[in-house]
N, CA, C and O atoms as a CHARMM CRD file, in Angstrom:
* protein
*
  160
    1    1 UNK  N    100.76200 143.62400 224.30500 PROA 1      0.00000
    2    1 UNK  CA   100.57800 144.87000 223.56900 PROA 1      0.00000
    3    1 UNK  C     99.37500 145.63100 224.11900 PROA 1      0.00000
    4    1 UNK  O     98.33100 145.10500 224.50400 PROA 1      0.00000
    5    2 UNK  N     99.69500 147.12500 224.10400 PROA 2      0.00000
    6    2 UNK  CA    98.46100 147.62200 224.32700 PROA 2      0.00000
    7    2 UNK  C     97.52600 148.20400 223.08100 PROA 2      0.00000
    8    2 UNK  O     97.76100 148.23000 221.87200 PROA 2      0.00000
    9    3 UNK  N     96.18000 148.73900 223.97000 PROA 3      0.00000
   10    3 UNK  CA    95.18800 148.72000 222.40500 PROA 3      0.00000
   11    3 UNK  C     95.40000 150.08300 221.66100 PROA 3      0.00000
   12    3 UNK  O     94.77100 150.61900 220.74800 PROA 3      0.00000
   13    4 UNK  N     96.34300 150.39700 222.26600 PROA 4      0.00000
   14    4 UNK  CA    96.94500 151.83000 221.05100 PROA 4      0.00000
   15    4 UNK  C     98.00000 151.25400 220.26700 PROA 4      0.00000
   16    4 UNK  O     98.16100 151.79200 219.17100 PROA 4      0.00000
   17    5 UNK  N     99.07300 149.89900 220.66600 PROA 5      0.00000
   18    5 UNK  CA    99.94200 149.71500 220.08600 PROA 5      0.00000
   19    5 UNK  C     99.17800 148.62000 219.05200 PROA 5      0.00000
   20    5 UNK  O     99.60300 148.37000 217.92400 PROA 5      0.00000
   21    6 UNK  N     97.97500 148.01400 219.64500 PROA 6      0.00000
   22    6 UNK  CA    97.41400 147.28900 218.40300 PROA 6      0.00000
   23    6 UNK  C     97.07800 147.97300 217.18900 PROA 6      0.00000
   24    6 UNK  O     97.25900 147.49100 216.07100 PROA 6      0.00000
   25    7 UNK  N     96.46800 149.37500 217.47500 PROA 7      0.00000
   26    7 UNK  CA    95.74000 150.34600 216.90100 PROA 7      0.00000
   27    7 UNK  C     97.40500 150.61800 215.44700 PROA 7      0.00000
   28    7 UNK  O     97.77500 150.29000 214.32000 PROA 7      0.00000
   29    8 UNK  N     97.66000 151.15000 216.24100 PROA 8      0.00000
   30    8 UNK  CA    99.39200 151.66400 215.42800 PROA 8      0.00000
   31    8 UNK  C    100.01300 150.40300 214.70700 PROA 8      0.00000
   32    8 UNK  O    100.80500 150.61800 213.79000 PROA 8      0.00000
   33    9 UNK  N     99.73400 149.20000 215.03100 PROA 9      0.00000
   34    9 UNK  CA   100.43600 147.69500 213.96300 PROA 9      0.00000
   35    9 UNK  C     99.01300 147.71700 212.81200 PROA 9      0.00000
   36    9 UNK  O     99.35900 147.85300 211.63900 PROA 9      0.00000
   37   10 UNK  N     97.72400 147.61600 213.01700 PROA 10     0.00000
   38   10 UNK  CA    96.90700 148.01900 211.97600 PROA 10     0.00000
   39   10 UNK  C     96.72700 149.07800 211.12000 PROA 10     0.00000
   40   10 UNK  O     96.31200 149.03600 209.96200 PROA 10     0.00000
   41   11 UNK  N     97.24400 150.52700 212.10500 PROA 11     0.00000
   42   11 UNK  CA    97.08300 151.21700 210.57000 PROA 11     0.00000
   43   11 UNK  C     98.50700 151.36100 209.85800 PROA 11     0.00000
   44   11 UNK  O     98.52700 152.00700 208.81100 PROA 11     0.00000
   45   12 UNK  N     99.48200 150.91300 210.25100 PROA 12     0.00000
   46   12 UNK  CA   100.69700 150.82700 209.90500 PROA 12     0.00000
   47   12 UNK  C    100.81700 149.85800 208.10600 PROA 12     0.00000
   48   12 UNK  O    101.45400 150.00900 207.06400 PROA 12     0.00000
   49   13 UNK  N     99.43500 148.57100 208.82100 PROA 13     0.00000
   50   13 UNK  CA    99.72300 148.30700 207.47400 PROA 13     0.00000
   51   13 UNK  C     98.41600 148.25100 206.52300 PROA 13     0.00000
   52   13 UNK  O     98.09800 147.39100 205.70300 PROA 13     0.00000
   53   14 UNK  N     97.56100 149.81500 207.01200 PROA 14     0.00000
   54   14 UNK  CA    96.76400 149.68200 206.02800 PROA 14     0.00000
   55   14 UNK  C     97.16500 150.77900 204.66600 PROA 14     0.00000
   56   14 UNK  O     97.77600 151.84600 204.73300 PROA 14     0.00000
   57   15 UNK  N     96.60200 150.11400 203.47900 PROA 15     0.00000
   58   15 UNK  CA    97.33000 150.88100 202.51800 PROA 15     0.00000
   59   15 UNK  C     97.12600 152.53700 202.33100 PROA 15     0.00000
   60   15 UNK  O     95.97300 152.94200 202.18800 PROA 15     0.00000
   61   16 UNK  N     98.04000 153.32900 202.33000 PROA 16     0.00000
   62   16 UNK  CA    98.14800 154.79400 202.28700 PROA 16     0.00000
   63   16 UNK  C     96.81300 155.48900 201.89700 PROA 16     0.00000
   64   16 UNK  O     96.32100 156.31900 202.66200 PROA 16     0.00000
   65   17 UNK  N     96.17200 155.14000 200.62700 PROA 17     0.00000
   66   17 UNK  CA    94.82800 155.67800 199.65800 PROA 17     0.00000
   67   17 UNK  C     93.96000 155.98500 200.73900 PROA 17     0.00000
   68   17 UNK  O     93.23000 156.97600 200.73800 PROA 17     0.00000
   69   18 UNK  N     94.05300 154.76500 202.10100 PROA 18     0.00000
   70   18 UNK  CA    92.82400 154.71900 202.83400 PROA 18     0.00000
   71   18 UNK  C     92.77800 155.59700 204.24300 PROA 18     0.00000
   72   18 UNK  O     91.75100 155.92400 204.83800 PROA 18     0.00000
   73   19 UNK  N     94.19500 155.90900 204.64300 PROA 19     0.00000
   74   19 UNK  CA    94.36400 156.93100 205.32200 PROA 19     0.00000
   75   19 UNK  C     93.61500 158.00000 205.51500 PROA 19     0.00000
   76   19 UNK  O     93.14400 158.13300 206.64500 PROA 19     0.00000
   77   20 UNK  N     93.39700 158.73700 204.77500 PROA 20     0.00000
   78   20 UNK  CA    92.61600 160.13100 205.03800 PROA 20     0.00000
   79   20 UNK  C     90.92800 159.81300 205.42100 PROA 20     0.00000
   80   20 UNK  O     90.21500 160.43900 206.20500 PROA 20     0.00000
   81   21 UNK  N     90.53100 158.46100 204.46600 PROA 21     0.00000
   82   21 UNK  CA    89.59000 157.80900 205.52000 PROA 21     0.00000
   83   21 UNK  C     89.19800 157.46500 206.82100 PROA 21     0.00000
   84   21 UNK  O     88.08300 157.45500 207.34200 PROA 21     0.00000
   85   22 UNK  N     90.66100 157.09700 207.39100 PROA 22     0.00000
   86   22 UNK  CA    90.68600 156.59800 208.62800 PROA 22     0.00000
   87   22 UNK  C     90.72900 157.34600 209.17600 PROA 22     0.00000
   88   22 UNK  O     90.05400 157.16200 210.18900 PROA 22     0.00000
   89   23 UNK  N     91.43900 158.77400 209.13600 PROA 23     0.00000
   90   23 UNK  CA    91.76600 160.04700 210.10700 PROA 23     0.00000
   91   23 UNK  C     90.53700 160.14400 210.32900 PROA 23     0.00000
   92   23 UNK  O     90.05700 159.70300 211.37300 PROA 23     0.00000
   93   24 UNK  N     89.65300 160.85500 209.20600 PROA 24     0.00000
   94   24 UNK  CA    88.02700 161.40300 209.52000 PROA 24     0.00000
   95   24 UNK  C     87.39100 160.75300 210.75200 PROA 24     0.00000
   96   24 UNK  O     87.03100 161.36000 211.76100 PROA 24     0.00000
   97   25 UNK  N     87.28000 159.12800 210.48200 PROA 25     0.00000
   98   25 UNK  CA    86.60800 158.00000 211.16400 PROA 25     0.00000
   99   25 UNK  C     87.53900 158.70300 212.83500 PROA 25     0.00000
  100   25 UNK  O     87.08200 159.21500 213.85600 PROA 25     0.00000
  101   26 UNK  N     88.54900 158.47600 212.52000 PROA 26     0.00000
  102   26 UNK  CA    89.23800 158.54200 214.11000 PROA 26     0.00000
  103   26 UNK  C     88.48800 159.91200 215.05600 PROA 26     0.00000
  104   26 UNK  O     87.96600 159.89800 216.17100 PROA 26     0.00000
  105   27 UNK  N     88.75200 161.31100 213.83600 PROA 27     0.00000
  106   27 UNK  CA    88.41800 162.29000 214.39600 PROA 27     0.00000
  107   27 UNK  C     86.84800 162.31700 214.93700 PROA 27     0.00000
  108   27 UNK  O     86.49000 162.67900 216.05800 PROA 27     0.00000
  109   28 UNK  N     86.10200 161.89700 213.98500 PROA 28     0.00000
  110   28 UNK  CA    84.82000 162.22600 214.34800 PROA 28     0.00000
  111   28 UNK  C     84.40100 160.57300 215.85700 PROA 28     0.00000
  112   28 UNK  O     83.37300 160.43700 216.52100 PROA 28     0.00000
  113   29 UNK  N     85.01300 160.14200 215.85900 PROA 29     0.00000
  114   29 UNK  CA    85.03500 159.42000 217.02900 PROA 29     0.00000
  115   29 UNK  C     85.37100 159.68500 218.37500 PROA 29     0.00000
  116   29 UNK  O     84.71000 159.39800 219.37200 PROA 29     0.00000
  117   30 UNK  N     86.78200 160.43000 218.28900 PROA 30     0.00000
  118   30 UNK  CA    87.04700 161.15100 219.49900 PROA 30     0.00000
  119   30 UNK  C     86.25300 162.63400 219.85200 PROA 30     0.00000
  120   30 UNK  O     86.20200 163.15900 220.96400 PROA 30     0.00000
  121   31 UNK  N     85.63000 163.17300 218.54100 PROA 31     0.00000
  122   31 UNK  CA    84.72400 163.78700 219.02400 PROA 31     0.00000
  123   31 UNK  C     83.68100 163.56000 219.15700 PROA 31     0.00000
  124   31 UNK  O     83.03300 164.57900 219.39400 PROA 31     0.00000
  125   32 UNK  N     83.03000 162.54900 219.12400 PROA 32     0.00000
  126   32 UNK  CA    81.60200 162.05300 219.83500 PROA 32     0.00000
  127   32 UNK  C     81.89300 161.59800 221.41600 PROA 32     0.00000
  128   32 UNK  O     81.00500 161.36300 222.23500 PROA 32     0.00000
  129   33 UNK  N     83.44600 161.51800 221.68700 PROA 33     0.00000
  130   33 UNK  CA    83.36300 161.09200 222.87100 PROA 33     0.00000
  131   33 UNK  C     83.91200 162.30400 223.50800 PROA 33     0.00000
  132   33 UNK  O     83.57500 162.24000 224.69100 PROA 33     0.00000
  133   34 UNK  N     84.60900 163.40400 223.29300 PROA 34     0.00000
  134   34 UNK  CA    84.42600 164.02400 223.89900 PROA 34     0.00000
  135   34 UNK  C     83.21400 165.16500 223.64100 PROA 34     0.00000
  136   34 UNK  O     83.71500 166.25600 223.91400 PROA 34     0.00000
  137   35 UNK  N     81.88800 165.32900 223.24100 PROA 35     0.00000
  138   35 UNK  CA    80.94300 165.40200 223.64200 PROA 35     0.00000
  139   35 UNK  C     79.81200 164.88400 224.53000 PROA 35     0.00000
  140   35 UNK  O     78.85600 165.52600 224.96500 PROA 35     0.00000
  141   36 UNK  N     80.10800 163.61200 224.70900 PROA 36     0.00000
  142   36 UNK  CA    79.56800 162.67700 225.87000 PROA 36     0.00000
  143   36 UNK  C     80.08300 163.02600 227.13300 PROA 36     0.00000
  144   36 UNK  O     79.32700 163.21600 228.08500 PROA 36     0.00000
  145   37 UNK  N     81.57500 163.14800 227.24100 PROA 37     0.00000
  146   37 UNK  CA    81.87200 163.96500 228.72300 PROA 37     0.00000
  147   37 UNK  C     81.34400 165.26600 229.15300 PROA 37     0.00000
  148   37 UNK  O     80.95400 165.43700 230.30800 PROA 37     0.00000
  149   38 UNK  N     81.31800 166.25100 228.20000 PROA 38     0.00000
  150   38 UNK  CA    80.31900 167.48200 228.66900 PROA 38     0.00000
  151   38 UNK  C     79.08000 166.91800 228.77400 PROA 38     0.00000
  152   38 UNK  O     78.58000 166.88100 229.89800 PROA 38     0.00000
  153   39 UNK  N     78.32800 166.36100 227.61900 PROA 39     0.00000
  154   39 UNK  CA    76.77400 166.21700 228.63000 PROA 39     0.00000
  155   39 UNK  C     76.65000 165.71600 230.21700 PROA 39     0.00000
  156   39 UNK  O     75.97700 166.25400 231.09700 PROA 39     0.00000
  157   40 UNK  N     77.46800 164.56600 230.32700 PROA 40     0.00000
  158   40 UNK  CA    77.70000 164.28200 231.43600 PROA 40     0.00000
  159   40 UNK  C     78.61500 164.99800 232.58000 PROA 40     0.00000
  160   40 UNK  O     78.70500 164.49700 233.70100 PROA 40     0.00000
């Protein structure tokens, strides 16, 4: 498996309530990393 398909079997079975949690977490993650490519 790859670590997106691991990613997709975990939130698959995390419960719904916690979702909109996880989006935030995701979003503000991929945007810290793509701010690290412009500084660099």
């Amino acid at each position: 498996m790859t670590a997106k398909d691991n990613i997709k079997a975990e939130i698959d079975s995390i419960n719904e309530e916690y979702l909109d949690e996880l989006y935030l977490l995701i979003k503000d993650f991929a945007q810290s990393k793509q701010q690290l490519k412009k500084i660099v």
